[in-house]
Z-matrix of the N, CA and C atoms (Angstrom, degrees):
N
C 1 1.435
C 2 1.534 1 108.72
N 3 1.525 2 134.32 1 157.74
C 4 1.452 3 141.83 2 -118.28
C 5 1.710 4 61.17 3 -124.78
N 6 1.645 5 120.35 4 135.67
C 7 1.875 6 113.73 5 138.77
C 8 1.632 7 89.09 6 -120.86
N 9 1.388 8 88.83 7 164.39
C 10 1.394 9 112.78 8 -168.62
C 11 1.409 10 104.44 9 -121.31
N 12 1.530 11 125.90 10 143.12
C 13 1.068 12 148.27 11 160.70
C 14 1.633 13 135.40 12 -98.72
N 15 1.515 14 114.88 13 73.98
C 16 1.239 15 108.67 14 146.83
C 17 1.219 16 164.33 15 -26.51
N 18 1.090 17 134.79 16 66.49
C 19 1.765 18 119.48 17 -144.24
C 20 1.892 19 91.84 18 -121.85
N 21 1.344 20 110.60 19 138.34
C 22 1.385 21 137.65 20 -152.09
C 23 1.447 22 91.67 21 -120.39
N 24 1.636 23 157.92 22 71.19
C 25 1.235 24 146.60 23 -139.85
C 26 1.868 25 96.39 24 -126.39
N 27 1.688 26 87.66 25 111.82
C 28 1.825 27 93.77 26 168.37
C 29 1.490 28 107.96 27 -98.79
N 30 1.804 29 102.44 28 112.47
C 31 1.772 30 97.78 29 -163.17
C 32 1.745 31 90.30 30 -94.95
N 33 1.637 32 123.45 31 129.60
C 34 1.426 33 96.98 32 -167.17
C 35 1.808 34 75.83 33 -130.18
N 36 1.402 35 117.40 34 -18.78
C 37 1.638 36 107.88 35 172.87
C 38 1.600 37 96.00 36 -140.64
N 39 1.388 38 99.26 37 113.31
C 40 1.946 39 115.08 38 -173.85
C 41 1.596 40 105.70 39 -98.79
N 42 1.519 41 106.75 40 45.84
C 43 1.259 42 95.96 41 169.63
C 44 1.603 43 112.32 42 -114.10
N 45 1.456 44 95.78 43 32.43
C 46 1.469 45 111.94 44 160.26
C 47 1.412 46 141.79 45 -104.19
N 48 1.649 47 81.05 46 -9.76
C 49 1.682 48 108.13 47 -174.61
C 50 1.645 49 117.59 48 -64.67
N 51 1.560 50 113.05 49 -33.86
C 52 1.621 51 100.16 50 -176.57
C 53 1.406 52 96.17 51 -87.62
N 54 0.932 53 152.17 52 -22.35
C 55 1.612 54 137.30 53 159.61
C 56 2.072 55 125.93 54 -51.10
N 57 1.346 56 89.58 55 -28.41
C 58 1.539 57 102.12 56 172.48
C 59 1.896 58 103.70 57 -77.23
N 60 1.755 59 88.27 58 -54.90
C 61 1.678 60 94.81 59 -158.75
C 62 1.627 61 91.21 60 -54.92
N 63 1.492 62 117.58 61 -48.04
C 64 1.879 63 105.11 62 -162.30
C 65 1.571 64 113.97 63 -42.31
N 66 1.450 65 116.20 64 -36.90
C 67 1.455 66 143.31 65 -149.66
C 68 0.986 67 106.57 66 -132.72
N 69 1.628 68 158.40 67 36.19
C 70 1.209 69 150.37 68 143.53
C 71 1.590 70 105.57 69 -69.08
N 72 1.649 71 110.14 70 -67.20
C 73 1.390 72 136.30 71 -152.69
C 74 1.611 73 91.68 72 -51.45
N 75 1.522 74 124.54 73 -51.75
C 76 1.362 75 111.21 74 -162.84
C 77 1.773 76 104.53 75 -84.42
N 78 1.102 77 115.60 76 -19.49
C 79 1.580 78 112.19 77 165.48
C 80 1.655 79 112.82 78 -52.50
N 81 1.505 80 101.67 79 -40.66
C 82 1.400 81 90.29 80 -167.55
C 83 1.105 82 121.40 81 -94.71
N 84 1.664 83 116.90 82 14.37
C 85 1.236 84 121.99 83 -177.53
C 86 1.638 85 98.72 84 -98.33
N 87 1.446 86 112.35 85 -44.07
C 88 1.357 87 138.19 86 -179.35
C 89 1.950 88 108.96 87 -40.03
N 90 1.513 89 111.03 88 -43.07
C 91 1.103 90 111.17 89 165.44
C 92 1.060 91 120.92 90 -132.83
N 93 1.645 92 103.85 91 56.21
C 94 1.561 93 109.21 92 142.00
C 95 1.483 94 119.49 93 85.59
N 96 1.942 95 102.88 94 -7.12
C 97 1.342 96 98.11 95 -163.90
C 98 1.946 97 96.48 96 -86.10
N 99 1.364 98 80.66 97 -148.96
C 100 2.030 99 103.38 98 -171.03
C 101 1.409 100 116.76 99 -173.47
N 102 1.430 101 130.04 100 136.55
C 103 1.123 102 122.73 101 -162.35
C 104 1.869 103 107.59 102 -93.88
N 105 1.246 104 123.36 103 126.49
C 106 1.192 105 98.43 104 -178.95
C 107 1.375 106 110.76 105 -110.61
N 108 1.497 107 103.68 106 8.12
C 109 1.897 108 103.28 107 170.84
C 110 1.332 109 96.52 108 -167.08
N 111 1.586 110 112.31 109 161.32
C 112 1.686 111 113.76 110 -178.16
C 113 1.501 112 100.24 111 173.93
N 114 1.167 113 96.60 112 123.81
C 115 1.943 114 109.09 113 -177.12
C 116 1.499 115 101.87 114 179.69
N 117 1.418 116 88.04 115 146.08
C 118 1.633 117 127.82 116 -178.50
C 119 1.647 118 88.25 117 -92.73
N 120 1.092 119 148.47 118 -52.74
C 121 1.539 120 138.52 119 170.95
C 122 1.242 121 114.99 120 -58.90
N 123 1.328 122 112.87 121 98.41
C 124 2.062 123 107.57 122 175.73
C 125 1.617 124 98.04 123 -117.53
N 126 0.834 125 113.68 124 154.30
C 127 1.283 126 135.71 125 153.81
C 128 1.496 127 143.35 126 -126.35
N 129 1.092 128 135.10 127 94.52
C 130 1.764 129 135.86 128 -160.95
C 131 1.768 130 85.94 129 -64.53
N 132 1.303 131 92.80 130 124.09
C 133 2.108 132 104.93 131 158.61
C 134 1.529 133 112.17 132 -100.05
N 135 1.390 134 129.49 133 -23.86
C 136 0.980 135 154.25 134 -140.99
C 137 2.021 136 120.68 135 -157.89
N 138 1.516 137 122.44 136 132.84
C 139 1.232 138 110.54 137 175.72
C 140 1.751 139 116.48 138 82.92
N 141 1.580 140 88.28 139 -168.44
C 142 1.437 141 115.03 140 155.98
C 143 1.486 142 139.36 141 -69.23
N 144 1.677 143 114.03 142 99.40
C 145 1.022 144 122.71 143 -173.75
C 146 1.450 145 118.64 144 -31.60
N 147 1.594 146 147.41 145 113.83
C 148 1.206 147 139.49 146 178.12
C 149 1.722 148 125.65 147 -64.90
N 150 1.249 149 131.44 148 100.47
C 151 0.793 150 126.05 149 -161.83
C 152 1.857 151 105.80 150 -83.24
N 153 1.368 152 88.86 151 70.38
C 154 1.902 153 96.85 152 174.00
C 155 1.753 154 111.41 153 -150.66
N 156 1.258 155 107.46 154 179.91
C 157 1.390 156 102.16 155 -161.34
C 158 1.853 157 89.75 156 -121.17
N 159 1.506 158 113.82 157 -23.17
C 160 2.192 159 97.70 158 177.20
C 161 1.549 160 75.70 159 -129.67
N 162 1.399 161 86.15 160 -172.11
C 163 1.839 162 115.91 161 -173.60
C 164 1.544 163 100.67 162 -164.89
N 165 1.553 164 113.21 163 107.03
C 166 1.040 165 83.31 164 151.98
C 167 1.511 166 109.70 165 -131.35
N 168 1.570 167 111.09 166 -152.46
C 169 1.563 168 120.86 167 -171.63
C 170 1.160 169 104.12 168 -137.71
N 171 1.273 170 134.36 169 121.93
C 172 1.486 171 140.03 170 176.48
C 173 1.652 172 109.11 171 -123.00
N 174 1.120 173 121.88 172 129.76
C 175 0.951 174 149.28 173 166.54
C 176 1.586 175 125.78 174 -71.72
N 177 1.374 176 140.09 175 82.29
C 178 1.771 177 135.02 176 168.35
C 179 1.285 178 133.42 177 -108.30
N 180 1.060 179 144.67 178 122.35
C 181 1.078 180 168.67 179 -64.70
C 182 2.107 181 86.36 180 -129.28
N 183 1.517 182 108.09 181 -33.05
C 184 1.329 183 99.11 182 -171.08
C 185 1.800 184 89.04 183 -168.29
N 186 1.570 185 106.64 184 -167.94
C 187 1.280 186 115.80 185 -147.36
C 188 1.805 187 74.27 186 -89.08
N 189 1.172 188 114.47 187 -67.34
C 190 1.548 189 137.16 188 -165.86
C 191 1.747 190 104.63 189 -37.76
N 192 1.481 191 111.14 190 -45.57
C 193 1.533 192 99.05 191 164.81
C 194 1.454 193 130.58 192 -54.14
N 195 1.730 194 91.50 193 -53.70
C 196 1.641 195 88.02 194 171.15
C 197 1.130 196 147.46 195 -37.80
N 198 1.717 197 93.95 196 -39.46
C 199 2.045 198 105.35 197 -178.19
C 200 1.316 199 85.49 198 -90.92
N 201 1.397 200 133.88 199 -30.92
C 202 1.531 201 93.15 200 169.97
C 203 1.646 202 133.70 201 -62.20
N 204 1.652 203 125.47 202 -31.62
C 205 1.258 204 149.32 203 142.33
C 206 1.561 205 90.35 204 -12.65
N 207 1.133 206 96.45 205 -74.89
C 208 1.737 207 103.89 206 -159.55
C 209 1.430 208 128.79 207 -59.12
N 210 1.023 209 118.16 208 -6.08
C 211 1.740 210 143.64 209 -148.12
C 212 1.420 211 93.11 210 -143.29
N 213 1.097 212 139.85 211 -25.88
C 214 1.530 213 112.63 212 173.68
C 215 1.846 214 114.46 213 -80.44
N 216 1.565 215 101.39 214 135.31
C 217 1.457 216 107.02 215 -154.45
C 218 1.472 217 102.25 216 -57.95
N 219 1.244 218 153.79 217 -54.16
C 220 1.326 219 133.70 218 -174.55
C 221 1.820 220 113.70 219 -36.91
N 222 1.092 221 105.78 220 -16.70
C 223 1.675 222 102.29 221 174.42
C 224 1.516 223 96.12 222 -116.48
N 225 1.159 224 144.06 223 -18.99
C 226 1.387 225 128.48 224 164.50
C 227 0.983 226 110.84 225 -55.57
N 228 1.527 227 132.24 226 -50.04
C 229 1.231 228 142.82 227 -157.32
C 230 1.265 229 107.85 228 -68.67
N 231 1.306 230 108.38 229 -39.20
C 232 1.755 231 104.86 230 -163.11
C 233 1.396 232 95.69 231 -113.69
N 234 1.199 233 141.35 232 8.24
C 235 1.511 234 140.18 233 175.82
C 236 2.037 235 105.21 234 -116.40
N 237 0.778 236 87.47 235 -76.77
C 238 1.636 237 93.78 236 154.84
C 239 1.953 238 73.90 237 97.49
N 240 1.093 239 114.46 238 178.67
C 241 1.733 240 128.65 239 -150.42
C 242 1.548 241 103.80 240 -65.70
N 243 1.219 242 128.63 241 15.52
C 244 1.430 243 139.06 242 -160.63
C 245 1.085 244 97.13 243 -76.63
N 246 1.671 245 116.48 244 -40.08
C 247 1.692 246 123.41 245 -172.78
C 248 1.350 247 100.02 246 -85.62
N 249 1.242 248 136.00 247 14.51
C 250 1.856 249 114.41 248 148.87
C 251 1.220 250 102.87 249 -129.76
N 252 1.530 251 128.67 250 60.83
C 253 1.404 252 134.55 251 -178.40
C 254 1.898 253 92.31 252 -108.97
């Protein structure tokens, strides 16, 4: 079964970003995922204003990819345990 990943990202110091950007793309091929949305332009139409600057939506194949996603150190490093809160 498909879980999905939400991520709500307040970038307030992006000097983490070329270490993600070099190494995101092959993580997410690596487990299987797919992006099904991603932008620095958000806009709330509806609700509670999001207090973040991207959004995206990732798509994995199962629960077990994800925490693997999540646990490989190029995203430990720069996320630190926030992503299994």
């Amino acid at each position: 079964m498909s879980v999905y990943l939400i991520a709500e990202i307040k970038v307030t110091d992006d000097s983490w970003v070329p270490e993600i950007a070099a190494n995101v793309q092959n993580l997410v091929e690596k487990h299987g995922c797919r992006y099904l949305s991603r932008s620095g332009n958000t806009e709330t139409l509806e609700g509670d204003i999001k207090d973040c600057t991207l959004i995206a939506i990732l798509e994995f194949p199962s629960r077990t990819a994800l925490d693997s996603f999540l646990t490989e150190p190029p995203m430990t490093h720069s996320w630190g345990s926030r992503w299994l809160q």
